[in-house]
N, C-alpha and C positions, 0 to 999 in steps of 0.2 A: 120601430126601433127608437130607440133615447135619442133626444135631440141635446141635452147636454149633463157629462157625469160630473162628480166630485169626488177625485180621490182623496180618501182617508188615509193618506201615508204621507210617506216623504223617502227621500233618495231613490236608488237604484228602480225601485219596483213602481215605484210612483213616476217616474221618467216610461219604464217598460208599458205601463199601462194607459200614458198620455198618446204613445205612438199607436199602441194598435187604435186608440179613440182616434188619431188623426187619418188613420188609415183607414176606418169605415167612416167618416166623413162627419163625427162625434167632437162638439164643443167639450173641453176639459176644464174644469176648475183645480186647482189645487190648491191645499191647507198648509200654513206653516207657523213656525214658532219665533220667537224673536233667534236662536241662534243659526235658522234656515231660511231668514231674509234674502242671502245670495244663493240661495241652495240651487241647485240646476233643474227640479222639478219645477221650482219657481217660474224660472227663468222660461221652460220648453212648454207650460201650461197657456191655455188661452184667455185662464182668468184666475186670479189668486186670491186668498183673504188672511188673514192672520189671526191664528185662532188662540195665542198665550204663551206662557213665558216657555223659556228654554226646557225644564224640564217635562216629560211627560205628561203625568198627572196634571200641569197647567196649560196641556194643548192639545195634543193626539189624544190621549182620555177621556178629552172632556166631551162627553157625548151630545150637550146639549150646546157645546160652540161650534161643534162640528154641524148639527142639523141648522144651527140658525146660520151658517155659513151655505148651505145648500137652501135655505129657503129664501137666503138672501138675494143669490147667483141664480137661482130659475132650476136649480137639477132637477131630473125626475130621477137619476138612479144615484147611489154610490158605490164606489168599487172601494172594498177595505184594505184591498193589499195582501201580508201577512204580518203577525204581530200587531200590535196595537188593539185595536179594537174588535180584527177579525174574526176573534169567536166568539164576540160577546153576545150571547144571544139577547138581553137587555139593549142592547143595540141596533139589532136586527128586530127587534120588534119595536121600538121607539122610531125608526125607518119607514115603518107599514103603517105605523100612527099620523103618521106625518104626510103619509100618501106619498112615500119614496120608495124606489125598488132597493133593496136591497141586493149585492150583485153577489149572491151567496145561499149558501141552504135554510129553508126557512128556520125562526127561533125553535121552533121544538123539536126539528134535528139538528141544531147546534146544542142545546140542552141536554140531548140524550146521546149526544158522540162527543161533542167540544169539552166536555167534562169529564176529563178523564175516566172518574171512580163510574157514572154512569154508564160508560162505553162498557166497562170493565165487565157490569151486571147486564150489558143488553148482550153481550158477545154471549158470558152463559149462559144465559137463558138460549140465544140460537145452535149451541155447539160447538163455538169457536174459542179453539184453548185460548188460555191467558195465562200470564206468569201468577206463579202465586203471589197474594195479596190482601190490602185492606180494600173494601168492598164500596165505604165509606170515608169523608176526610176524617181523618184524625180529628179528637176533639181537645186533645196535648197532650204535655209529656208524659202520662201512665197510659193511655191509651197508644202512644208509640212504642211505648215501652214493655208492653204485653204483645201487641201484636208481633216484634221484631225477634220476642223469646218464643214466642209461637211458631214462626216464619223459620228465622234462626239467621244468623248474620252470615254474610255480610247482608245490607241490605240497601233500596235506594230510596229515597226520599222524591216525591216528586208534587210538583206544582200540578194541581186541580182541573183548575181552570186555561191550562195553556202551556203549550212545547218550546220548542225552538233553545234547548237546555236552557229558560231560565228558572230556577226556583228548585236545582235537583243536586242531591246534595249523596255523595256515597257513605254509609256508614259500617264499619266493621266491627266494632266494640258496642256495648252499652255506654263506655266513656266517654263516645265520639256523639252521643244521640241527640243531649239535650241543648248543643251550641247549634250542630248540622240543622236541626231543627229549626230554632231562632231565623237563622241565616237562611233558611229554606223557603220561610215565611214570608219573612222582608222582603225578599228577591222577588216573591211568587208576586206582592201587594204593590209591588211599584211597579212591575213588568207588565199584570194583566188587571189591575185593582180586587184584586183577593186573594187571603194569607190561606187560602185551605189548601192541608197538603195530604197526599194519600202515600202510605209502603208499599213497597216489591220488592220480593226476592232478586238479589242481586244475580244474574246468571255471566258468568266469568267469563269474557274474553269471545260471545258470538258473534254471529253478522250480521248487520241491521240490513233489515231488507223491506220496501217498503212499496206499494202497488196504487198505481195514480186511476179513480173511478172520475169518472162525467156522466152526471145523470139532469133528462130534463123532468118539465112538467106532466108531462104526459106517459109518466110512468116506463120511461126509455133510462136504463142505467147497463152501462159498460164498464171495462176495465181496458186500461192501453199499457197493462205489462209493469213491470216491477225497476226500481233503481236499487241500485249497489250505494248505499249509505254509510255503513262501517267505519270509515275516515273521521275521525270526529277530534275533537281536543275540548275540553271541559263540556261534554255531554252534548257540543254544539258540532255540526257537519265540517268538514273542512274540502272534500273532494267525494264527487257523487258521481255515479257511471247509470247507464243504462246499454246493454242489457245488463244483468250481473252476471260476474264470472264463473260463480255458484252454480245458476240459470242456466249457464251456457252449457254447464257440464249437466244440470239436471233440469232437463225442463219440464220436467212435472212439475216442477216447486212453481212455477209462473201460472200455470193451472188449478193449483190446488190452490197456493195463497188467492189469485185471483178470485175464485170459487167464495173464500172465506170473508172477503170483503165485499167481495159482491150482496153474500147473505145480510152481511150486518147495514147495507146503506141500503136493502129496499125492507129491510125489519125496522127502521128509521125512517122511512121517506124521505131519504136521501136524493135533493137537489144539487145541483153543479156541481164544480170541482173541489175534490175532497181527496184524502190519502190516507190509507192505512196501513199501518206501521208493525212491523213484527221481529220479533227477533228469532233467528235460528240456530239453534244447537249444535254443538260436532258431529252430534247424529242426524241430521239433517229433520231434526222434528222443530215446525214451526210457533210461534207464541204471537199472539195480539198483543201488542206494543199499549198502541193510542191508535186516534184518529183525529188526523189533522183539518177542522172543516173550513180550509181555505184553499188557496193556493199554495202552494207552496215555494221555497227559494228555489230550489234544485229543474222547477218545471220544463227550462231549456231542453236539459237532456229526451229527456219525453218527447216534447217536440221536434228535433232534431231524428230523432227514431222511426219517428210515425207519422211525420208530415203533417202534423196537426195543430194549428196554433189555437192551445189553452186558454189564452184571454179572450180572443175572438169567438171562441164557443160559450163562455163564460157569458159574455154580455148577448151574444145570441140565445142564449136559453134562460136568461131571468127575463128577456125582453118576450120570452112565452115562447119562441121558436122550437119545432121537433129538433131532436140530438141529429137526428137526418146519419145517424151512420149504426148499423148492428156489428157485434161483437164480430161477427166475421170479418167484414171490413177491414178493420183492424189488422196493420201487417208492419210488422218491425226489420228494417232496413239499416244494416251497419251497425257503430256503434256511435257511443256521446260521452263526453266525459266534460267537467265542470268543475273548475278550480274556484274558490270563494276569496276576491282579491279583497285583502284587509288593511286596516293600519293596526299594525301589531309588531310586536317582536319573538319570533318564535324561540331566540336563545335564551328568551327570559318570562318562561314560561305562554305565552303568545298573550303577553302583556298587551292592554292597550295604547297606540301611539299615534295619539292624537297632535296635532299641527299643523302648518300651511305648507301646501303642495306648491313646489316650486316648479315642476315641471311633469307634465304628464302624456307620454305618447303608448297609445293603447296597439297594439297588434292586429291584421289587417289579413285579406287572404281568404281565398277559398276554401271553406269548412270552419273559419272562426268567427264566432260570434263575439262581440264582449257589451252587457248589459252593466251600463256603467251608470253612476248618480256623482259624477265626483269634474273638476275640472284645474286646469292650471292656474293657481291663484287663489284658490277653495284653500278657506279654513276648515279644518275635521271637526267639529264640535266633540266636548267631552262627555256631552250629556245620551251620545246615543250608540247601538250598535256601531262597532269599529267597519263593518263590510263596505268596500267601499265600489267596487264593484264583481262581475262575476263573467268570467271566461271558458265562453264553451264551444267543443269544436268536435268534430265528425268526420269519423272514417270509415271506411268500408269493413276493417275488421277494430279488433281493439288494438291491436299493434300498429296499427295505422293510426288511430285516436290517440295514443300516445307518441307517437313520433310528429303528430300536427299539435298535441297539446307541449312538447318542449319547443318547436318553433316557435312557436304564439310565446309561450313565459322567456324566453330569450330575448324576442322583442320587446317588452313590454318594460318600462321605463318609466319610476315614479321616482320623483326625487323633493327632499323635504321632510319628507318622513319615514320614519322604519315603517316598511311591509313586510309579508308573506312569499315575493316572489320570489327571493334565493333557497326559502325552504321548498318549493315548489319545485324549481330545477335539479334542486336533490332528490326529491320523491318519484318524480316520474323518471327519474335514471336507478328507481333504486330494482336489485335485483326482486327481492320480494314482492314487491307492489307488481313489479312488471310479471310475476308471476301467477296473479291473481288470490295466493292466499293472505286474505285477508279478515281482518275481524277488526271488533271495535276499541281493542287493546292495541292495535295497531302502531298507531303514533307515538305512543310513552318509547314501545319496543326499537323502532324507527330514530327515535331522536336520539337513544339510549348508543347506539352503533354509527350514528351518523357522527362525522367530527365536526368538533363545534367549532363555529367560524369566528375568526376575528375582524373590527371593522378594516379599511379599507382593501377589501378582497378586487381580483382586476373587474368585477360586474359593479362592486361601488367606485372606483376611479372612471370606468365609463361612463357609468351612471350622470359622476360630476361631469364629466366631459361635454356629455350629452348636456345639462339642463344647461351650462355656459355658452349655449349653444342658439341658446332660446332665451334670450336675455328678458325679451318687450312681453309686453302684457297680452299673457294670451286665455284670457277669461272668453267665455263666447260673446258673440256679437251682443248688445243689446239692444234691442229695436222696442222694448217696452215701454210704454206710454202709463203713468201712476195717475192713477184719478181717484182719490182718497185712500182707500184699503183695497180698493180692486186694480188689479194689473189686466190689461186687455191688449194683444199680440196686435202688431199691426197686420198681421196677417187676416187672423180674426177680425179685427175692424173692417177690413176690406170687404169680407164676406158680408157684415152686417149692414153696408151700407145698402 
C-alpha cells in the first residue's frame, strides 16, 4: 500500500479523499493556489505545498508544479479528484515517468474513453449505440457548419477532452453556431487545457442515466448499478439518485446499460473507477453519452446503496490489489439521493455567488452524510466551481430518501452568501419530482411553475437569527505548524517522530 498521496484537487473532494487516506492509515499531501491558502483541504491535509496563482491554468493545470510538488513531499501515488487534471492522460503518463501511481485508469484508457469523440468510435466499433454525431473535433466554423446541416438542428456542442458541463454549448439555428462555438472553445481551454470541440444531435428533454464500473489490474471489471442524473441546470447535475426511478420501474435497463459499459471498459482496458453516461429516450432506447474516467461528484449515492467505499477501492487497486468482489456480490439496498450544495442564486439564473460565509451549520442524523470543503469564515473564491459542498442521505425506499433529504436541507444553514438550499426545499416538496418523472429539461419546467421568492422569506430571517447566534470565530482549530511551503499536522508530526 502507498505510504503517502497527493491530492490534485482542492475543496470538497480533496477533504473526501484526505479522510479515506486517514482512515487506511495514508499520509496526505495537498496542493493549493494563492486564493486556497485557508481552504479546508489545506487545513485537514498532513502536508501542503502551493502550487500558483489563483486561477487554474497557474496551479491545478500545471502538471509539472504538481509532479514537482509530489517529488518534493515523498508521494508514491496521486489521487486527481475530478476535474482538473483527472483525465488528462498527458498526465497520467507524466505520473508513470516520474515512478508515481497514478490513482486512475492508465493513459491509453483515458485516451481512448476520456476523449469524448474517441469513446464515441470505440463504442461503434463494440455495438454500443451513440447519439448521432461528429466522429472527430471540429476543425471550425464550416466544418460545424456542415456537420450540424447534416445532423440537423437543434444540436449540442461539446468539450473533447472533458464533462462536468464545462465547454457545451446548445445550438438551434445556424445563427446561434458561430458565437456557441467561440464560447465553447474558451470554456473547453481553460476548464481542461484544450479548445477541441465535437457535435451531437440534440435529443429533447431525456433521462441522463449513468452506470458506476470498478475494474482492477487483473482483469476483474464490474458494474455497481446506475444513478438517476437528469437534474441538471446549464448542462451541470444539480441532484443525483440511485437507484433510478426509471430502473425501478424497468429493471432491465440496469442490466442492459450495465452490459453496454461493461463492453466498452474491457474493449479499453479499463482500470478503476470510471462512469458511463447515456441518455434515454421516451421510448426507453438507450444512447452512449460519454465516459467519465474518474470519479466522479455524485459517487456517495453509490455508496450509500452498495456498501461500498469508491475511494478505498480506488487506492486499493492502483496499489495492484484484486477488485476481491464478482458482479454477483453486488447487491443494492434502499435508496440515495444527493443535493449539490452551492454558492449560487437559483432566482437569477443559478448565477454564481461567491463571498464570505458568515455562518455555517451542516445537518447531522442517521442516513445523512454531507461531504463538505467549505467552513465559517471561508471566503468563496471567484476563480473556481461555485459547489461548496454535497448532501447525501438514505433510505429504505425513495419516499424515505426524500423525506430524510427535506430534514437534512431544513437544517442546513449558510449565511453570507446566496445558496441553493431554499431552491432545494422547494424541489424535494415538489409534486413532480416526488413523482419520479423526470428528464433533463426538468429544471427550466420546475422553476417555470415554481413561485419566485422574494429576499427576506421566514428561512432567511432564521437564517439571520441563527448566524447572530454564532457571533465568535468559528474557523476550525488550527494546530498547523508552517515550515516554509510545507504544512505538517501536528498530528502527523507525532507519528514521525
Amino acid at each position: 500500500m502507498f505510504r503517502k498521496v497527493l491530492i490534485a484537487n482542492r475543496g470538497e473532494i480533496a477533504v473526501r479523499v484526505i479522510r479515506a487516506l486517514r482512515e487506511m492509515g495514508i499520509a496526505s499531501v495537498a496542493v493549493y493556489s494563492d486564493a486556497d491558502r485557508r481552504s479546508l483541504h489545506v487545513r485537514r491535509a498532513d502536508e501542503a505545498e502551493h502550487v500558483g496563482g489563483s486561477p487554474s491554468d497557474d496551479s491545478y493545470l500545471r502538471i509539472d508544479r504538481v509532479l514537482d510538488a509530489a517529488r518534493k513531499h515523498g508521494a508514491d501515488a496521486i489521487h486527481p479528484g475530478y476535474g482538473f487534471l483527472s483525465e488528462n492522460a498527458e498526465f497520467a503518463a507524466a505520473c508513470a515517468a516520474q515512478g508515481v501511481t497514478f490513482i486512475g485508469p492508465p493513459p491509453e484508457a483515458i485516451s481512448a474513453l476520456g476523449s469524448k469523440t474517441e469513446a464515441r468510435k470505440l463504442a461503434l466499433r463494440v455495438g454500443v449505440p451513440v447519439v448521432p454525431g461528429t466522429e472527430e473535433p471540429l476543425g471550425g466554423l464550416h466544418d460545424a457548419q456542415q456537420a450540424a446541416r447534416r445532423i440537423g438542428y437543434p444540436v449540442m456542442l461539446k468539450a473533447a477532452a472533458g464533462g462536468g458541463g464545462k465547454g457545451m454549448r446548445r445550438v438551434d439555428s445556424e445563427a446561434e453556431l458561430e458565437p456557441a462555438l467561440r464560447d465553447a472553445s474558451s470554456e473547453a481551454q481553460r476548464s481542461f487545457g484544450s479548445d477541441e470541440i465535437y457535435l451531437e444531435k440534440l435529443l429533447i428533454n431525456p433521462r441522463h442515466i449513468e452506470i458506476q464500473l470498478i475494474g482492477d489490474l487483473h482483469g476483474n471489471t464490474i458494474h455497481l448499478g446506475e444513478r438517476e442524473c437528469s437534474l441538471q441546470r446549464r448542462h451541470q447535475k444539480v441532484l443525483e439518485e440511485c437507484p433510478s426511478p426509471l430502473v425501478a420501474e424497468h429493471p432491465e435497463l440496469r442490466h442492459e446499460m450495465g452490459a453496454a459499459a461493461l463492453k466498452l471498459a474491457r474493449a479499453a482496458g479499463y482500470v478503476n473507477a470510471g462512469t458511463a453516461e447515456f441518455l434515454v429516450d421516451g421510448d426507453g432506447r438507450f444512447y452512449f453519452l460519454e465516459m467519465n474516467t474518474r470519479l466522479q461528484v455524485e459517487h456517495p449515492v453509490t455508496e450509500w446503496v452498495t456498501g461500498l467505499d469508491l475511494v478505498h477501492l480506488q487506492l486499493r487497486i492502483a496499489a495492484g490489489e484484486p477488485l476481491g468482489i464478482r458482479q454477483s456480490d453486488v447487491k443494492w439496498q434502499g435508496a440515495a439521493i444527493e443535493c449539490r450544495i452551492c454558492a449560487e442564486d437559483p432566482e437569477y439564473g443559478f448565477f454564481p455567488s461567491p463571498g464570505h460565509i458568515v455562518h455555517l451549520a451542516e445537518p447531522a442524523g442517521p442516513g445523512v452524510r454531507v461531504d463538505s470543503g467549505v467552513y465559517s469564515g471561508w471566503d468563496i473564491p471567484l476563480e473556481y466551481d461555485p459547489l461548496l459542498a454535497k448532501l447525501t442521505v438514505h433510505g429504505p425506499d425513495r419516499d424515505a430518501a426524500i423525506a430524510r433529504a427535506r430534514r437534512a436541507i431544513d437544517e442546513y444553514a449558510i449565511t453570507g452568501v446566496t445558496t441553493n438550499l431554499r431552491f432545494f426545499r422547494d424541489l424535494l416538496r415538489d409534486e413532480e419530482f416526488i413523482s419520479g418523472r423526470l428528464h433533463t429539461g426538468f429544471i427550466e419546467e420546475f422553476l417555470a411553475r415554481r413561485p419566485r421568492h422574494e429576499p427576506n422569506s421566514h428561512y432567511d430571517v432564521l437564517a439571520a437569527v441563527v448566524a447572530a447566534m454564532h457571533t465568535r470565530d468559528t474557523e476550525p482549530e488550527r494546530t498547523d505548524h508552517l515550515h516554509g511551503s510545507r504544512w505538517v499536522s501536528e498530528g502527523r508530526r507525532r507519528m514521525l517522530r
